[in-house]
C-alpha beads as a LAMMPS data file, in Angstrom:
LAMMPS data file: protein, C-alpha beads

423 atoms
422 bonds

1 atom types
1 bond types

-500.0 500.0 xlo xhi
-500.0 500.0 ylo yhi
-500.0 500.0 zlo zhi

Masses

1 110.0

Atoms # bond

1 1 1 82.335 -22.808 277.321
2 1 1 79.935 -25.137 279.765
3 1 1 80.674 -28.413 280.591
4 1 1 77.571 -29.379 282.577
5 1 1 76.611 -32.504 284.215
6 1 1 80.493 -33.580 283.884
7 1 1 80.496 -33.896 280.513
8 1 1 83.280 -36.574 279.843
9 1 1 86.436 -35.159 276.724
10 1 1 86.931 -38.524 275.090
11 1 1 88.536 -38.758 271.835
12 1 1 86.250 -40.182 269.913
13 1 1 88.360 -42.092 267.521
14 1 1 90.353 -44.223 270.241
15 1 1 87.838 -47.181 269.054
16 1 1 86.214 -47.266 272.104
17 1 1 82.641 -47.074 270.927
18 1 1 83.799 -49.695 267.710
19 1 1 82.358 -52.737 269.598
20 1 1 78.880 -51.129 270.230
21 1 1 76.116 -52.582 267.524
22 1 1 75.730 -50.271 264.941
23 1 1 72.553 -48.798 265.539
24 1 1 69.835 -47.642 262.531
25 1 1 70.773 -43.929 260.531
26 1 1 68.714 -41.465 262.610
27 1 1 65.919 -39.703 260.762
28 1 1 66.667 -35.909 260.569
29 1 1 64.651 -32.745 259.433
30 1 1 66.022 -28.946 260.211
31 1 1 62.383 -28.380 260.512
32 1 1 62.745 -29.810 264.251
33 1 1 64.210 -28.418 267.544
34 1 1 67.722 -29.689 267.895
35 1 1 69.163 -28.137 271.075
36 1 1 71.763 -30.313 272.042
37 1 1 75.330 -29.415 270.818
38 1 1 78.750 -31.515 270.129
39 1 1 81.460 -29.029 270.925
40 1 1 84.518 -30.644 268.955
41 1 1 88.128 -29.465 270.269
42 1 1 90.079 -29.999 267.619
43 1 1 93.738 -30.067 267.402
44 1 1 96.273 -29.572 270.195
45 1 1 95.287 -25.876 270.563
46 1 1 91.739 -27.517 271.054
47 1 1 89.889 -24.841 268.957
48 1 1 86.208 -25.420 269.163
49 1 1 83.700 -26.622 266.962
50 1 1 79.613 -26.446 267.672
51 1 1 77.442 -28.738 265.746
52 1 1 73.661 -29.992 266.639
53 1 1 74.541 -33.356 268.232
54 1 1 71.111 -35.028 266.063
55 1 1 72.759 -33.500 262.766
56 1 1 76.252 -34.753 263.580
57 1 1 74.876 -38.327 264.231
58 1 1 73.025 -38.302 261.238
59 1 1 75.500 -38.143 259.302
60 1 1 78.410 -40.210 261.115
61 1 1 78.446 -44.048 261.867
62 1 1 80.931 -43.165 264.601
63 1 1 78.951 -40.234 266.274
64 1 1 75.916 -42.932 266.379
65 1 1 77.759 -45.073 268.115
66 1 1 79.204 -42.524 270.124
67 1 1 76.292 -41.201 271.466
68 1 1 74.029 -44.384 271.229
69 1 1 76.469 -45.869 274.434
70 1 1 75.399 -41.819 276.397
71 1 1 71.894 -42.122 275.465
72 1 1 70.562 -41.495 278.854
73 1 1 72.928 -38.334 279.150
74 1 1 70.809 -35.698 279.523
75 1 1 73.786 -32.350 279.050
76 1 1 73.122 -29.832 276.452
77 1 1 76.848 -29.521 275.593
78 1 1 79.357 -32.674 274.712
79 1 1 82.503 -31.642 274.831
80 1 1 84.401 -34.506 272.685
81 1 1 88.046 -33.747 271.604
82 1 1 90.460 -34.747 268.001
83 1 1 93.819 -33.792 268.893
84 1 1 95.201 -35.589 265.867
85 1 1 92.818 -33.282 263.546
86 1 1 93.927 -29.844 262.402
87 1 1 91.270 -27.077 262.072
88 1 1 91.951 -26.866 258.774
89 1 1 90.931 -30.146 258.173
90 1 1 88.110 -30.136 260.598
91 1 1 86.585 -26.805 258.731
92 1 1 86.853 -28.753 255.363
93 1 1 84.300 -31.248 257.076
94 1 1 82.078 -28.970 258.335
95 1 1 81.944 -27.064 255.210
96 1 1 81.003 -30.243 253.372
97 1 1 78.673 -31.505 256.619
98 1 1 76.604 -28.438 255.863
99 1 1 76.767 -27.815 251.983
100 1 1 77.636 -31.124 250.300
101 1 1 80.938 -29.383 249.200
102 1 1 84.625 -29.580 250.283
103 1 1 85.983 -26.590 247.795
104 1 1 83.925 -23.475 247.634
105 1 1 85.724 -22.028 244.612
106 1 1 88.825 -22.297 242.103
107 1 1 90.481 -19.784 244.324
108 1 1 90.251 -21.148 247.757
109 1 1 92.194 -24.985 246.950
110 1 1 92.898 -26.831 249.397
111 1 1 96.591 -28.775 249.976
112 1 1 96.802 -32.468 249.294
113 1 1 98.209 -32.565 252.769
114 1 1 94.904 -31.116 253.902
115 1 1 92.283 -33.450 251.490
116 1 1 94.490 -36.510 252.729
117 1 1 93.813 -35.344 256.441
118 1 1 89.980 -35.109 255.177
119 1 1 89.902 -38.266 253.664
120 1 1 91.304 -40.127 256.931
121 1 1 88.956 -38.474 259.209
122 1 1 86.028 -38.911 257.202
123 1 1 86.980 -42.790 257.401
124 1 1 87.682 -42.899 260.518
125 1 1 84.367 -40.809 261.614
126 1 1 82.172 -43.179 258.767
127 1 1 81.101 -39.706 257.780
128 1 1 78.665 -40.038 254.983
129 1 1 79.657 -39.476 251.337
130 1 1 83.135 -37.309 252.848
131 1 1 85.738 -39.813 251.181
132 1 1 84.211 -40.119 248.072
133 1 1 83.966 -36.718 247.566
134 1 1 87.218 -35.962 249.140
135 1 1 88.332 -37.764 245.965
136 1 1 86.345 -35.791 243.681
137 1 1 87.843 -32.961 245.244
138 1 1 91.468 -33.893 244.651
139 1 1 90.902 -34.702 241.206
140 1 1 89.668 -31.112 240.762
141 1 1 92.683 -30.220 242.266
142 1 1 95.102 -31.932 240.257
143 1 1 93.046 -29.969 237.308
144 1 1 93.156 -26.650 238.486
145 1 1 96.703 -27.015 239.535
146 1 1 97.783 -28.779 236.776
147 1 1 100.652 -30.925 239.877
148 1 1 100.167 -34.451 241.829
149 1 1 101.103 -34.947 245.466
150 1 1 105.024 -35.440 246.496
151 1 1 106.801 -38.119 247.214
152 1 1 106.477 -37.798 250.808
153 1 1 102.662 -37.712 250.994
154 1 1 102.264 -40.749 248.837
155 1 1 104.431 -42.838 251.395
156 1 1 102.349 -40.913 254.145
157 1 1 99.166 -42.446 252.800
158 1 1 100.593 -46.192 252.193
159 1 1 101.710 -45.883 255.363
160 1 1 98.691 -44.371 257.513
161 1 1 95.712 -46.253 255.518
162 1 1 94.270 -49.737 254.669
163 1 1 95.800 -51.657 251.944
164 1 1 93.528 -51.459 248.458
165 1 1 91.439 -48.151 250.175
166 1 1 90.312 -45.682 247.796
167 1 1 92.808 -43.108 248.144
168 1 1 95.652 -45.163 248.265
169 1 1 94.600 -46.865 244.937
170 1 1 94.153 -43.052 243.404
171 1 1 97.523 -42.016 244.634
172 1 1 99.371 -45.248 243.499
173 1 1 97.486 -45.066 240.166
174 1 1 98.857 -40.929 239.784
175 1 1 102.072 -42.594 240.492
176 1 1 102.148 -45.348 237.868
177 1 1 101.067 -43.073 235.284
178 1 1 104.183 -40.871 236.265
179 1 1 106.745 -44.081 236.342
180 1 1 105.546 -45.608 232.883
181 1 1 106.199 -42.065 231.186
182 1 1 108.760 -40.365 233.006
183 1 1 112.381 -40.493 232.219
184 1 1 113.399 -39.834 236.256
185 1 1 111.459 -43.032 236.813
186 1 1 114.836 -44.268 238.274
187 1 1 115.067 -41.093 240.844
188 1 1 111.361 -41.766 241.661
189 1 1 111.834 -45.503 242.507
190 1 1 114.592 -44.750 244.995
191 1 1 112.735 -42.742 246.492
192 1 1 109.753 -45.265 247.380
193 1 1 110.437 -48.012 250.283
194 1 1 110.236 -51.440 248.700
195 1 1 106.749 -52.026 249.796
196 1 1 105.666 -49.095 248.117
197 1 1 107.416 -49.783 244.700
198 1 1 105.856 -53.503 244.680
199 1 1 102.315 -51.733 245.292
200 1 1 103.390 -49.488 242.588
201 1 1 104.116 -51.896 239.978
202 1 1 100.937 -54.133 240.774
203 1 1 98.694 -50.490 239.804
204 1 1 101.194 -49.975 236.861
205 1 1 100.097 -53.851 235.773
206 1 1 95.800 -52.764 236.746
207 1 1 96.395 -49.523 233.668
208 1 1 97.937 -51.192 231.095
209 1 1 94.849 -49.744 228.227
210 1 1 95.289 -46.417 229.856
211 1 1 96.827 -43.395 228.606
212 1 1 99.611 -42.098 230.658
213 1 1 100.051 -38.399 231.615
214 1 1 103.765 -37.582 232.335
215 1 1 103.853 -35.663 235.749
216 1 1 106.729 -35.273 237.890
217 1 1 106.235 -36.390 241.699
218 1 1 109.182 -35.037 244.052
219 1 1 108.919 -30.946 243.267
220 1 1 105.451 -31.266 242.387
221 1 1 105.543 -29.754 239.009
222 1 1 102.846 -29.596 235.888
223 1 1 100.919 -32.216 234.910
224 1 1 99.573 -32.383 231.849
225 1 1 96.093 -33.654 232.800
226 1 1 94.020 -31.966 229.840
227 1 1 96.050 -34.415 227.404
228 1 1 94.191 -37.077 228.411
229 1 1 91.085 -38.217 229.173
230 1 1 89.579 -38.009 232.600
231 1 1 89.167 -42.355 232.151
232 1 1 88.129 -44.338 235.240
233 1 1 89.945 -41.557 237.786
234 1 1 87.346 -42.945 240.205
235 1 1 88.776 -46.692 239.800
236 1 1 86.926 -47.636 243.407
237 1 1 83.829 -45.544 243.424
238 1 1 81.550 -48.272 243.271
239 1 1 83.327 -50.629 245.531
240 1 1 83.819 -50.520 249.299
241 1 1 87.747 -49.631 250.533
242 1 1 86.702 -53.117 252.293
243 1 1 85.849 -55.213 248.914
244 1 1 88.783 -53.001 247.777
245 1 1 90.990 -54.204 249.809
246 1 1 90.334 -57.674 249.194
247 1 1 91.063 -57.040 245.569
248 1 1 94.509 -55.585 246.199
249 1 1 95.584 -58.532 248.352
250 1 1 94.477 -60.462 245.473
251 1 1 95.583 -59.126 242.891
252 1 1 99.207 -58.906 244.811
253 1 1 99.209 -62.955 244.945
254 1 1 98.403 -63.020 240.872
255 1 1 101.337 -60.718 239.375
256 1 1 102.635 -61.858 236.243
257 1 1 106.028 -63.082 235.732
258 1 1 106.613 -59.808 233.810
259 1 1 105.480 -57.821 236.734
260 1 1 108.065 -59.517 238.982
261 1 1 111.125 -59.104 236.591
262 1 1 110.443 -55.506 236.675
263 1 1 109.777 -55.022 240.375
264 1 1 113.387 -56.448 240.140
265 1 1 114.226 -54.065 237.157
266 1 1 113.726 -51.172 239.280
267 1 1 115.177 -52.711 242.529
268 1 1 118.403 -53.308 240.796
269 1 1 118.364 -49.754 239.031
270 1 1 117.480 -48.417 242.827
271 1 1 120.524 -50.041 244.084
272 1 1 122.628 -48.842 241.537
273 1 1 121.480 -45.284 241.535
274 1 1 121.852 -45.233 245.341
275 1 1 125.276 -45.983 245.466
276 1 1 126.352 -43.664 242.739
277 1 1 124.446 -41.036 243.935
278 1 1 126.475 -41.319 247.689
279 1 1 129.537 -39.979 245.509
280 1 1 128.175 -36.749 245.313
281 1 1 130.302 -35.115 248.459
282 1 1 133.506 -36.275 249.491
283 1 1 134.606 -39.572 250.162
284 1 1 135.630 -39.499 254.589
285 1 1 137.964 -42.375 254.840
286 1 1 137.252 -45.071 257.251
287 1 1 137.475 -45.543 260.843
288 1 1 137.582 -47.864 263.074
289 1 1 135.604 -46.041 265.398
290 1 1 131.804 -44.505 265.052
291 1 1 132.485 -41.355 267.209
292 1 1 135.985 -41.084 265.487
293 1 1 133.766 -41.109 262.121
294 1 1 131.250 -38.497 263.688
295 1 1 133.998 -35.942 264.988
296 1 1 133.379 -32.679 263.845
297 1 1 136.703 -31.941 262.763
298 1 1 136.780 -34.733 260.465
299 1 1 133.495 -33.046 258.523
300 1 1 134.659 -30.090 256.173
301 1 1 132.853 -26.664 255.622
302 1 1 131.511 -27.266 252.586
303 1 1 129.988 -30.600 253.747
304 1 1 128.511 -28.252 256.678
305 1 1 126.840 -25.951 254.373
306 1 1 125.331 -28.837 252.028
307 1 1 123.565 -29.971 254.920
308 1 1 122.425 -26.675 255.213
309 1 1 120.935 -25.918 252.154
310 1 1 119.199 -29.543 252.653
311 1 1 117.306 -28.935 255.638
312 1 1 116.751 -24.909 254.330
313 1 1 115.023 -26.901 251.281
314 1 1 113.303 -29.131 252.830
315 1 1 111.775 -26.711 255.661
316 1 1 110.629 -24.642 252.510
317 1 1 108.989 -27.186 250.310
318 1 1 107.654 -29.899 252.738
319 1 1 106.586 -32.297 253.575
320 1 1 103.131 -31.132 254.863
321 1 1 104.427 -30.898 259.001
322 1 1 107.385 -28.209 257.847
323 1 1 104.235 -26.448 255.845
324 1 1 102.517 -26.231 258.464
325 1 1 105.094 -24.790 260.772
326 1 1 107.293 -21.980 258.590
327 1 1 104.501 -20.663 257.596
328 1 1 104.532 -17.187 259.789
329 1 1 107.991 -17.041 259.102
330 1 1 108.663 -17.915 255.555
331 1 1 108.582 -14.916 254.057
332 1 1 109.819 -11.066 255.035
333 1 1 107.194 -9.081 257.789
334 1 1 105.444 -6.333 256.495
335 1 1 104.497 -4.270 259.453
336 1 1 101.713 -2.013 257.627
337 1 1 99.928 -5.041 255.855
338 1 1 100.963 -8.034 258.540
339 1 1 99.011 -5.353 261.194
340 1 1 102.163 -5.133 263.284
341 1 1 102.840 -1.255 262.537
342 1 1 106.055 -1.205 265.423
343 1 1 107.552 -4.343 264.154
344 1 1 110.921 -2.521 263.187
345 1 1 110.515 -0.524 266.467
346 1 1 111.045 -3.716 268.438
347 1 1 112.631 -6.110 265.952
348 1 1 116.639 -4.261 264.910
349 1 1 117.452 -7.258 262.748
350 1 1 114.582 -8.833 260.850
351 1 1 114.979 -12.261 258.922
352 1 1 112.822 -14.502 257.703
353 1 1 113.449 -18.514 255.984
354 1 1 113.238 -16.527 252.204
355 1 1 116.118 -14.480 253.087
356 1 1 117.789 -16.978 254.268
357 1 1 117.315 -18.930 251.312
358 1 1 118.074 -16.058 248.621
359 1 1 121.484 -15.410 250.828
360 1 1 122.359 -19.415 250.867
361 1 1 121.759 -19.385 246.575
362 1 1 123.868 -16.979 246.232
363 1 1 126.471 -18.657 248.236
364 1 1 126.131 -16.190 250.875
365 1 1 127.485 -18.232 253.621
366 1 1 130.916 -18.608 254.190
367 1 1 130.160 -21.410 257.136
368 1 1 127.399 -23.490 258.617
369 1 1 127.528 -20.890 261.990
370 1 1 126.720 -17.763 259.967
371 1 1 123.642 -19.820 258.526
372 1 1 122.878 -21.028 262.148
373 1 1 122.389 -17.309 263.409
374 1 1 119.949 -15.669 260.674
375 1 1 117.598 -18.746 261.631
376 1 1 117.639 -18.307 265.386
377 1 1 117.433 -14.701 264.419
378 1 1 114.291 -15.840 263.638
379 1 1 113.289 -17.139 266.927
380 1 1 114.807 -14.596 268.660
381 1 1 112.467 -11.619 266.594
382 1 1 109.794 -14.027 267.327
383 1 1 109.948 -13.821 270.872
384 1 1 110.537 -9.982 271.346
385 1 1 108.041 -9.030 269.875
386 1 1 105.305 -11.377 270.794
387 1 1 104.538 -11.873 274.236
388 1 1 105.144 -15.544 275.748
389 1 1 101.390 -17.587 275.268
390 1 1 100.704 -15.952 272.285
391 1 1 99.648 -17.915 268.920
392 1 1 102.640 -16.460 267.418
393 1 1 105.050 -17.385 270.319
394 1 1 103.778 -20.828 270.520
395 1 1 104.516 -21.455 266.752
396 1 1 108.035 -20.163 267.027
397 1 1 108.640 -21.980 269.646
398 1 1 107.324 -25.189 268.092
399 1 1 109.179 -24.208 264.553
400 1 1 112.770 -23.755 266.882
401 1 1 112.048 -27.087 268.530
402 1 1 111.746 -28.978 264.905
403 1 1 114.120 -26.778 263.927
404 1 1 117.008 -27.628 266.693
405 1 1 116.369 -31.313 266.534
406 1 1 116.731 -31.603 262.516
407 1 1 120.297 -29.216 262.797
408 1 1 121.506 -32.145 265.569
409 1 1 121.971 -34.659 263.112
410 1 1 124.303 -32.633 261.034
411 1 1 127.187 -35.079 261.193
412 1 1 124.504 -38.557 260.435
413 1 1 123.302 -37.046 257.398
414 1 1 126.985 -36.143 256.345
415 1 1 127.971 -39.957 256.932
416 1 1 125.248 -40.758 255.252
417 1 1 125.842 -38.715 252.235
418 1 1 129.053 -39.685 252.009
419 1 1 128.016 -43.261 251.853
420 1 1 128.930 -44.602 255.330
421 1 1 126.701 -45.227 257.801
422 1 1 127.665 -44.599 261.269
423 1 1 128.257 -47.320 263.475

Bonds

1 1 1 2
2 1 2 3
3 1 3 4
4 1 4 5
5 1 5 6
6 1 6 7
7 1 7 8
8 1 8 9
9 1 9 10
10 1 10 11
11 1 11 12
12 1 12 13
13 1 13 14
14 1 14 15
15 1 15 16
16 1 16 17
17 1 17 18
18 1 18 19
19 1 19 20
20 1 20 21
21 1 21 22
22 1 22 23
23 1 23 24
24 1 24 25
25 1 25 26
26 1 26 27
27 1 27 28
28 1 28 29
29 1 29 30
30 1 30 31
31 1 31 32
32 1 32 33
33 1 33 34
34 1 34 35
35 1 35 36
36 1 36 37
37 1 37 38
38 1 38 39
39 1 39 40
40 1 40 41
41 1 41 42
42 1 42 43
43 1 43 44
44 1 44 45
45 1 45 46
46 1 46 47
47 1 47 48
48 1 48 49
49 1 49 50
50 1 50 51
51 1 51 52
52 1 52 53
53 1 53 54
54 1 54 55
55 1 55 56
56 1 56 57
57 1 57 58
58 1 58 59
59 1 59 60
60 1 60 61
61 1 61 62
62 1 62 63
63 1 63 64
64 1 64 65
65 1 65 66
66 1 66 67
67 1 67 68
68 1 68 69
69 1 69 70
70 1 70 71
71 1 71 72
72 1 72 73
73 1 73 74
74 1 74 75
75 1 75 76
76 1 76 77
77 1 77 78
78 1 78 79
79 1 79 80
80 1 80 81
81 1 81 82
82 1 82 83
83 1 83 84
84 1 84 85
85 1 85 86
86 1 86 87
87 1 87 88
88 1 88 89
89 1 89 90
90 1 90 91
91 1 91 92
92 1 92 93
93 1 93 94
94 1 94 95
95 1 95 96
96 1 96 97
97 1 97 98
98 1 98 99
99 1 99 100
100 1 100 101
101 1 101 102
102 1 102 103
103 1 103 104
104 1 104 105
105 1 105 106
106 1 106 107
107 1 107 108
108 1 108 109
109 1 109 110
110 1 110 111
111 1 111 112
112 1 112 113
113 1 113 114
114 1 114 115
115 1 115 116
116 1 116 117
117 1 117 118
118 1 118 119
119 1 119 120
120 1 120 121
121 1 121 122
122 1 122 123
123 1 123 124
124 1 124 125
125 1 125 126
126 1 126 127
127 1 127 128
128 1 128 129
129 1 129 130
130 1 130 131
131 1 131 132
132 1 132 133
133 1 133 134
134 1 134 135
135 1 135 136
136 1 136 137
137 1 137 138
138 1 138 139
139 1 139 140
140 1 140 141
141 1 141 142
142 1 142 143
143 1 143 144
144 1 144 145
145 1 145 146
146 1 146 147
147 1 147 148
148 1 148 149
149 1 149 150
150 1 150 151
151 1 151 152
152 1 152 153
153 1 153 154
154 1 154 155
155 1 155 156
156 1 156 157
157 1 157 158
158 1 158 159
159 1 159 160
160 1 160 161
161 1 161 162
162 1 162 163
163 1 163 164
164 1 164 165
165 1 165 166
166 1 166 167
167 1 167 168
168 1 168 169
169 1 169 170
170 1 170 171
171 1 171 172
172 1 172 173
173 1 173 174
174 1 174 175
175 1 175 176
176 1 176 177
177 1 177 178
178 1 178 179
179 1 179 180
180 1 180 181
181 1 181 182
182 1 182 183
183 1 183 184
184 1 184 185
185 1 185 186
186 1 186 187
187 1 187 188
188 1 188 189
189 1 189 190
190 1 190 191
191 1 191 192
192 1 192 193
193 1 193 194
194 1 194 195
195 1 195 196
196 1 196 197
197 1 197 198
198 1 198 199
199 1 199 200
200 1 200 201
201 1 201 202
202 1 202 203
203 1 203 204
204 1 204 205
205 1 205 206
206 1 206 207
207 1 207 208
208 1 208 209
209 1 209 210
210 1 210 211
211 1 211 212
212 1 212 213
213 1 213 214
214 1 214 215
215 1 215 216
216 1 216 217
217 1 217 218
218 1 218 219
219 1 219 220
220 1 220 221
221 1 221 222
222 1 222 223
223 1 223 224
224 1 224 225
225 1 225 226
226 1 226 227
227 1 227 228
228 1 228 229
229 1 229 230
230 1 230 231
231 1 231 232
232 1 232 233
233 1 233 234
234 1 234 235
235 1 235 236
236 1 236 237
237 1 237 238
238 1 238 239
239 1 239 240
240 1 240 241
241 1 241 242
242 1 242 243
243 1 243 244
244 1 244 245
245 1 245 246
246 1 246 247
247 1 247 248
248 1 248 249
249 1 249 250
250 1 250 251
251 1 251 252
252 1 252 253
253 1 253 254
254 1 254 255
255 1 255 256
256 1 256 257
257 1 257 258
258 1 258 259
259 1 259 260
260 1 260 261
261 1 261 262
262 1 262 263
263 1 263 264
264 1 264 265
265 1 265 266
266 1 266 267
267 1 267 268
268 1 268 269
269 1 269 270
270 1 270 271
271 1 271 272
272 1 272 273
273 1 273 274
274 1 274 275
275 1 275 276
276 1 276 277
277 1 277 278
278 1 278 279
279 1 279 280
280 1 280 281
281 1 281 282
282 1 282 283
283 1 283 284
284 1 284 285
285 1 285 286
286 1 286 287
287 1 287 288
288 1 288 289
289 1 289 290
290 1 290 291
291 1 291 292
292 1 292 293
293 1 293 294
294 1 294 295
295 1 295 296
296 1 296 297
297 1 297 298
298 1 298 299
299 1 299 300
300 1 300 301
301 1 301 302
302 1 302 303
303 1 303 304
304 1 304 305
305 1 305 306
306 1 306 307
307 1 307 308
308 1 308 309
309 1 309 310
310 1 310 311
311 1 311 312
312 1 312 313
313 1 313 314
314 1 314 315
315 1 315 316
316 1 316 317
317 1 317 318
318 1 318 319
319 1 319 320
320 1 320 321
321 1 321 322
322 1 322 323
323 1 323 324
324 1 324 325
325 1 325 326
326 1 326 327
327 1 327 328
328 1 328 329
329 1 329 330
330 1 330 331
331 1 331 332
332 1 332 333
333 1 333 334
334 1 334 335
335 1 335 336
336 1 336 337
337 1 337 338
338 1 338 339
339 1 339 340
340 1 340 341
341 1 341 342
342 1 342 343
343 1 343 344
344 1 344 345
345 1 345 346
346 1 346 347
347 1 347 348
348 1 348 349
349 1 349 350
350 1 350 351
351 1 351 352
352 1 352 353
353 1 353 354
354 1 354 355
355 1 355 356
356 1 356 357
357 1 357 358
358 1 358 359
359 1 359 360
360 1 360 361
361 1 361 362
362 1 362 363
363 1 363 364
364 1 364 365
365 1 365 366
366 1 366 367
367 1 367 368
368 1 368 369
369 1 369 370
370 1 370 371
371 1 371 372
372 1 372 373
373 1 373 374
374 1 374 375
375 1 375 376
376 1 376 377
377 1 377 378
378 1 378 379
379 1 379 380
380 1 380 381
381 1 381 382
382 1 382 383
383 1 383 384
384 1 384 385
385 1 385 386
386 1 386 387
387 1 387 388
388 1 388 389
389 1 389 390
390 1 390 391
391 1 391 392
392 1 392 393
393 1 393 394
394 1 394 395
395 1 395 396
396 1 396 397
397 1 397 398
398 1 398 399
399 1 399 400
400 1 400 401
401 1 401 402
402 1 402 403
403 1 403 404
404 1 404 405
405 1 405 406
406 1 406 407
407 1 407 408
408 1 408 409
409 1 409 410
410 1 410 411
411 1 411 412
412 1 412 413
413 1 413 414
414 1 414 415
415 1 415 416
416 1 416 417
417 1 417 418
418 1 418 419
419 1 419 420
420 1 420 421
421 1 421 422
422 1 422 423
């Protein structure tokens, strides 16, 4: 790949450009010459990404700006780099840059995880039309998968965008329709952090005409979407996540008096669940002492193991980061169809996270060490087979590292469970 002239690798969304003028939305034809490329490294593996510099700018607020402050540069390649954007997400854009859409077909549909990542760079990048349809695109998914994002994703988006924007709105509203019909509304609500649950109840108090569609959050199961109809699923369309925004702040400083006894409801139901639910492994007694509380010999086997089966779970069902990294290694190598005919010719002991998992159901393990060696087994087939550098290596080596730090704090979730904090 050229760099000429010195091409500067800026990230573009560091908000450097923000405090340029915006300038005017560039005409565009493809029936004119547009030589000049934007190659876009994207992710931390930096995988490249050509598009016509005039097309990209055409269609992004940000890329205007961008280039509008290098307008005397004369290169033929910019090299400009998203490290916090995966390819996967980055492909979904350029798919919809180039063809208006974001899903190609029923069979090809995308992750939540992935249209959340869309929707955040598309406002970020002021990419023409990409959040709304982003939207459109995750309502089609909830159809053709008949599920609603987890838990974990809808705290993700409170957390990482602006209060009252489109997607947080949807994702609340999905939400509220689960908590006003389901009967694990109690399990759901601890689950939330308090700001989320107040957010929560203000949508629940927005939908009170609207039919409710009972669909279970945490494991992500059915939703029974066809039962009712499609209603205002848009809710923002027509508004900006700006105006939006304003509305949510208002309408947090106008909830009725019955919308504040049951944010309180559910707090006190929350607080009550939580501390029953802490009964569920032994009671440790007391001591005076947070490292005499955290000695390993105080923590039985069985404890061991439940933290096991915890962390197997969660590696195996998300959230979206543990997705993204057991997926080489989630289920057993088949050398003929995997393209890796000598596999068993290197590799004497194969295992793999399903294995594991079958093994730990069927109460397999007889102590949290046994359970500790079929995962670095793992690793360990990982890296004989596949030479150091290569893609597979690297994502070993990143799914040990996440791995190894989660299996340190063994004893803190044990406290934890066991309803003591540690000191």
């Amino acid at each position: 790949m050229s760099n000429e002239g010195g091409a500067k690798t800026e990230n573009p969304t560091n908000g450097a450009s923000d405090t340029l003028s915006k300038p005017g939305k560039p005409k565009f034809s493809w029936l004119q010459p547009h030589p000049i490329f934007a190659i876009i490294l994207v992710g931390p593996e930096e995988e490249p990404f050509g598009i016509q510099k005039d097309f990209l700018c055409s269609r992004s607020d940000h890329f205007r700006k961008y280039f509008a402050e290098r307008e005397h540069d004369e290169k033929v390649e910019h090299i400009i780099r998203l490290p916090e954007t995966t390819a996967e997400v980055f492909g979904l854009a350029q798919n919809f840059l180039y063809t208006g859409v974001i899903m190609n077909s029923p069979d090809e549909v995308p992750s939540y995880e992935s249209l959340v990542g869309l929707w955040k760079l598309g406002y970020n990048l002021g990419v023409d039309g990409l959040c709304a349809k982003t939207l459109d695109t995750m309502m089609e998914c909830r159809e053709l998968t008949q599920r609603i994002p987890a838990t974990p994703l809808l705290i993700q988006v409170w957390k990482d965008t602006p209060e009252g924007s489109s997607i947080r709105v949807l994702l609340l509203s999905w939400a509220a329709e689960y908590m006003r019909s389901s009967d694990a509304r109690t399990e759901f609500a601890k689950s939330l952090p308090q700001e989320v649950l107040s957010e929560l109840v203000v949508a629940m108090s927005s939908f009170d005409s609207v039919p409710v569609v009972q669909a279970p959050v945490n494991s992500e199961p059915a939703t029974a979407e066809s039962q009712a109809p499609r209603k205002s699923v848009h809710y923002l369309e027509d508004r900006s996540d700006e105006e939006a925004s304003k509305t949510a702040k208002k309408s947090r400083h106008s909830l009725t008096s019955a919308s504040v006894a049951e944010v309180a409801a559910i707090s006190d139901k929350v607080a009550l669940h939580r501390k029953a639910s802490r009964t569920s492994l032994p009671k440790m007694a007391k001591r005076r002492s947070s490292a005499a509380y955290l000695d390993p010999s105080a923590i039985t086997t069985a404890q061991r193991l439940d933290f096991c089966a915890d962390l197997l779970q969660r590696m195996l069902s998300g959230p979206g980061f543990w997705t993204r990294l057991v997926g080489p290694f989630k289920e057993p190598v088949e050398p003929a169809e995997d393209g890796v005919p000598d596999y068993l010719d290197k590799v004497k002991r194969p295992m793999d996270l399903s294995t594991i998992k079958a093994k730990m159901d069927r109460k397999g393990y007889t102590d949290d060490e046994e359970f500790l060696k079929d995962v670095r087994q793992i690793f360990q087939n990982c890296f004989t087979y596949w030479k150091k550098g290569d893609p597979m290596w690297l994502a070993g080596e990143k799914l040990q590292k996440t791995f190894e730090e989660k299996y340190s704090h063994m004893n803190k979730w044990i406290a934890k469970m066991a309803g003591e904090e540690a000191e």
